[in-house]
C-alpha positions as a Markdown table, in Angstrom:
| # | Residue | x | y | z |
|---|---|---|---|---|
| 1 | Unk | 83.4 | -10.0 | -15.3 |
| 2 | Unk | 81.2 | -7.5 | -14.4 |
| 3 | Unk | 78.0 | -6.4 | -16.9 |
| 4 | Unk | 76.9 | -3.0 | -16.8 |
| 5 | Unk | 73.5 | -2.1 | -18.0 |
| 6 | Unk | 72.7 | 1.1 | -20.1 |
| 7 | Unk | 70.1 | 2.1 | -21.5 |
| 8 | Unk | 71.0 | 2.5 | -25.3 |
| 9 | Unk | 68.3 | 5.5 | -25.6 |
| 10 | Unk | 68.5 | 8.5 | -23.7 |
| 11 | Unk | 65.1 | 10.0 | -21.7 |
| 12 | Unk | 63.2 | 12.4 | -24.3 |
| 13 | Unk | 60.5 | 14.5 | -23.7 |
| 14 | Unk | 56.7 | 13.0 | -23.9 |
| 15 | Unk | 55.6 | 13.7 | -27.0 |
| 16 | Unk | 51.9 | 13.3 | -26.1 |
| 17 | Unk | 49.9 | 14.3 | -23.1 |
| 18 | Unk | 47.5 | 11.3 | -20.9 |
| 19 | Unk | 44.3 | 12.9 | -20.2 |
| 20 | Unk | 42.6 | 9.5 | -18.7 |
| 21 | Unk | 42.8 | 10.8 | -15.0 |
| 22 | Unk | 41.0 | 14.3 | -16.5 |
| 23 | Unk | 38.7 | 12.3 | -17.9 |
| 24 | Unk | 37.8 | 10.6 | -14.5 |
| 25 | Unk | 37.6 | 14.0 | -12.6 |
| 26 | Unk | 35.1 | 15.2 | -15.4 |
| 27 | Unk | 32.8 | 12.2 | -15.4 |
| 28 | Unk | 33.1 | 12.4 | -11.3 |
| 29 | Unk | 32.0 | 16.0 | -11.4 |
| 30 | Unk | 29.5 | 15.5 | -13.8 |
| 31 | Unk | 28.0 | 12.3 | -11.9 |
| 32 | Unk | 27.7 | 14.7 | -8.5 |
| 33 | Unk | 26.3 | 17.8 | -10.7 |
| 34 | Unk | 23.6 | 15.3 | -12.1 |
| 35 | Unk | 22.5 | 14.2 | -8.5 |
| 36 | Unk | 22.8 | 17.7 | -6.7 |
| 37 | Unk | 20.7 | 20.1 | -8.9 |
| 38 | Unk | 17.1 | 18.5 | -8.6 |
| 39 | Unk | 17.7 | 18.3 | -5.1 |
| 40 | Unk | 18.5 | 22.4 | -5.4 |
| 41 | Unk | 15.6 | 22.8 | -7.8 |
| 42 | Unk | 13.0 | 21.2 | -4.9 |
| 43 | Unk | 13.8 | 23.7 | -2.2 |
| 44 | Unk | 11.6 | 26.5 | -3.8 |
| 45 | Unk | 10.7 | 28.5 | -0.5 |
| 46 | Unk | 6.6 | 28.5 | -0.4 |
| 47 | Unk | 4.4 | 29.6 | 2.2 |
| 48 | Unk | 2.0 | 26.9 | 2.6 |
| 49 | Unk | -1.9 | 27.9 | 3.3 |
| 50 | Unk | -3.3 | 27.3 | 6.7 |
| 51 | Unk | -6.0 | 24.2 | 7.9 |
| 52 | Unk | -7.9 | 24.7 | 10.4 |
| 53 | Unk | -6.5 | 22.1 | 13.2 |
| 54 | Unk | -8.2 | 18.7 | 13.8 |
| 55 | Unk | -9.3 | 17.5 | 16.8 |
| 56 | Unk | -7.8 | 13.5 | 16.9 |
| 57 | Unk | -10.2 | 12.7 | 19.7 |
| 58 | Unk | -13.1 | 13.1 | 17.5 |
| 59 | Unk | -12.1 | 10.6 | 15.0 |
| 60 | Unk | -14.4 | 7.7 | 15.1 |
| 61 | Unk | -12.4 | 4.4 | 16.0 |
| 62 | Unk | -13.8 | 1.3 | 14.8 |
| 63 | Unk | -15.7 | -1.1 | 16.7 |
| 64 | Unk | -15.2 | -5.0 | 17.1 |
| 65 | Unk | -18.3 | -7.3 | 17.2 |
| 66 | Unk | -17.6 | -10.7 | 18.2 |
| 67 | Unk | -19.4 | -13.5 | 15.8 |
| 68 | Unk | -18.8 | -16.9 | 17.9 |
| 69 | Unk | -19.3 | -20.2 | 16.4 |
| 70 | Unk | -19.8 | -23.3 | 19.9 |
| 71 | Unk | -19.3 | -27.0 | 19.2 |
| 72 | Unk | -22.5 | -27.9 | 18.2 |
| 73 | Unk | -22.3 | -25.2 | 15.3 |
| 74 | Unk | -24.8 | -22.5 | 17.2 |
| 75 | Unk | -23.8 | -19.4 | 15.3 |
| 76 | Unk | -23.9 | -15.8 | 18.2 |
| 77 | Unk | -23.8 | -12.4 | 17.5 |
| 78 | Unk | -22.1 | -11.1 | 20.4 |
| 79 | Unk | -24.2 | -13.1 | 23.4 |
| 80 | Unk | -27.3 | -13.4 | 21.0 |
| 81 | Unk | -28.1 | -16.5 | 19.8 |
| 82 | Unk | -28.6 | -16.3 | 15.4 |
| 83 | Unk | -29.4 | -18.2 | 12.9 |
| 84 | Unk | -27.6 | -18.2 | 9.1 |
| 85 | Unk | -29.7 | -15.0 | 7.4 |
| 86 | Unk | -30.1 | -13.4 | 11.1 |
| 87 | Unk | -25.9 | -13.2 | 10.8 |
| 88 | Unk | -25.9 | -12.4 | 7.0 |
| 89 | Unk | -28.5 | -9.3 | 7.7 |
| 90 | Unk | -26.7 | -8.2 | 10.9 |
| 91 | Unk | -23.8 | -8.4 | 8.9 |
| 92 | Unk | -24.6 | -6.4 | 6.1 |
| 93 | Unk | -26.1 | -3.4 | 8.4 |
| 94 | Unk | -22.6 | -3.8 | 10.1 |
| 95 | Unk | -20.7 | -3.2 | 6.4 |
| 96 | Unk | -23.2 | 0.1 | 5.4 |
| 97 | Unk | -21.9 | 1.9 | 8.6 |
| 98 | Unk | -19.9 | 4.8 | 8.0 |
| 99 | Unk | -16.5 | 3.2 | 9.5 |
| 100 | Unk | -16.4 | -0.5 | 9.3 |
| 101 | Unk | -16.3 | -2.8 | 12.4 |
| 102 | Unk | -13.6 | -5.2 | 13.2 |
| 103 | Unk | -15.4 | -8.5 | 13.1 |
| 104 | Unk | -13.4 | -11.0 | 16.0 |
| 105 | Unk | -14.6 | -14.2 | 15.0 |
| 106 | Unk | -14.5 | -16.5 | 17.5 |
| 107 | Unk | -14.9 | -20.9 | 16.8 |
| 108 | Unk | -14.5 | -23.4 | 19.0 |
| 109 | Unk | -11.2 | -26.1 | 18.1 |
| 110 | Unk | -13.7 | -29.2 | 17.7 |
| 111 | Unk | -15.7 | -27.4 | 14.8 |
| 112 | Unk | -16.2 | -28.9 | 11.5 |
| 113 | Unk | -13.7 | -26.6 | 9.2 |
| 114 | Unk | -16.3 | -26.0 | 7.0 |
| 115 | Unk | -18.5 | -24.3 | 9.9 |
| 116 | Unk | -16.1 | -22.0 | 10.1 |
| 117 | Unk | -15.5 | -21.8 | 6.2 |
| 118 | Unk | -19.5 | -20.9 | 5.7 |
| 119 | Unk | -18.7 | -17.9 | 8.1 |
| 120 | Unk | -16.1 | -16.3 | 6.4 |
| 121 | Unk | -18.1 | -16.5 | 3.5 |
| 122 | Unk | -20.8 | -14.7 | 5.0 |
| 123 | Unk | -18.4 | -12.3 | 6.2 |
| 124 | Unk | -16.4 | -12.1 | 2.9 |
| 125 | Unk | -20.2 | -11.5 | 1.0 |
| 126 | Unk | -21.4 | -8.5 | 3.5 |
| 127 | Unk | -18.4 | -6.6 | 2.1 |
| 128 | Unk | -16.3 | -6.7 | 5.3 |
| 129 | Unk | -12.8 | -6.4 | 5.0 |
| 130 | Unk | -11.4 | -6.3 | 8.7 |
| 131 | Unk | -11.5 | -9.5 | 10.6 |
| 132 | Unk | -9.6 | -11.1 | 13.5 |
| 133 | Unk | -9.5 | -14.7 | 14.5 |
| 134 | Unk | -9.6 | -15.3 | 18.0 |
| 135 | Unk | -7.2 | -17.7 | 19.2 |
| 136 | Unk | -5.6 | -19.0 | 22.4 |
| 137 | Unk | -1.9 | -19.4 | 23.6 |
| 138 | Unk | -0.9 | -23.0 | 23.3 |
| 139 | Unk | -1.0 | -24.7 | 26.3 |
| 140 | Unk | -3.8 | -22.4 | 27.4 |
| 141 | Unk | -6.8 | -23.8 | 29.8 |
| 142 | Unk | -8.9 | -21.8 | 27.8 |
| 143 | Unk | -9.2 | -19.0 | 30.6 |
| 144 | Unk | -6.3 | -17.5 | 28.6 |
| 145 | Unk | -6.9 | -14.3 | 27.1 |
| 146 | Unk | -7.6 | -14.2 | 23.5 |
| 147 | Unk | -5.3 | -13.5 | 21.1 |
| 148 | Unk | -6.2 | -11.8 | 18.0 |
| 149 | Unk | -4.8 | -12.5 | 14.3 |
């Protein structure tokens, strides 16, 4: 026996009307509006004023001095042999310059850690802010060139 299916109501109109995907194409619109018009607001058309131009070769770079530290603990401003307030004085005339050197300390591998502690101190006290630490490559004979950090 065969079944037939019907529907029991016949198709009538919608009665109401679904505005969800009107809804999503507002809130789009309204998302892209909200992101485009400060953008269109910046590009004001100014002339800017003129600056004289700059010459970059004149700009002072800074320069390194090298503060070593040996094995026995003989603190050396650049080749010269110092002693503790030698280095802190030397120090502090290198902070008051107009541009700041790059101090490269440089300490030998057998040094007590606080050697090399007391010197950063000293460093740290003067006011200086731009150091290097002077290292080798590993496996290095020590005629390596120096590697700064």
């Amino acid at each position: 026996m065969a079944r037939v299916f019907r529907s029991r109501r016949q198709a009538a109109p919608f009665s109401e009307l679904n505005v969800t995907n009107m809804i999503d194409l507002g809130f789009t619109l309204l998302i892209i509006f909200m992101i485009t018009t400060p953008l269109v607001e910046q590009s004001i058309q100014v002339e800017l004023p003129l600056e004289a131009q700059k010459d970059q070769s004149l700009r002072e770079e800074p320069k390194t001095e090298t503060v070593g530290i040996d094995a026995a603990g003989v603190l050396y401003w650049g080749d010269r042999k110092v002693d503790k307030d030698q280095l802190q004085s030397l120090l502090e005339s290198a902070a008051a310059l107009p541009v700041q050197p790059v101090i490269a300390l440089r300490a030998d591998r057998s040094l007590n850690y606080q050697a090399v502690i007391d010197v950063l101190d000293q460093i740290e006290k003067a006011g200086l802010t731009k150091l290097n630490i002077d290292t080798q490559a590993a496996g290095g004979d020590g005629n390596d060139k120096k590697k700064s950090h």
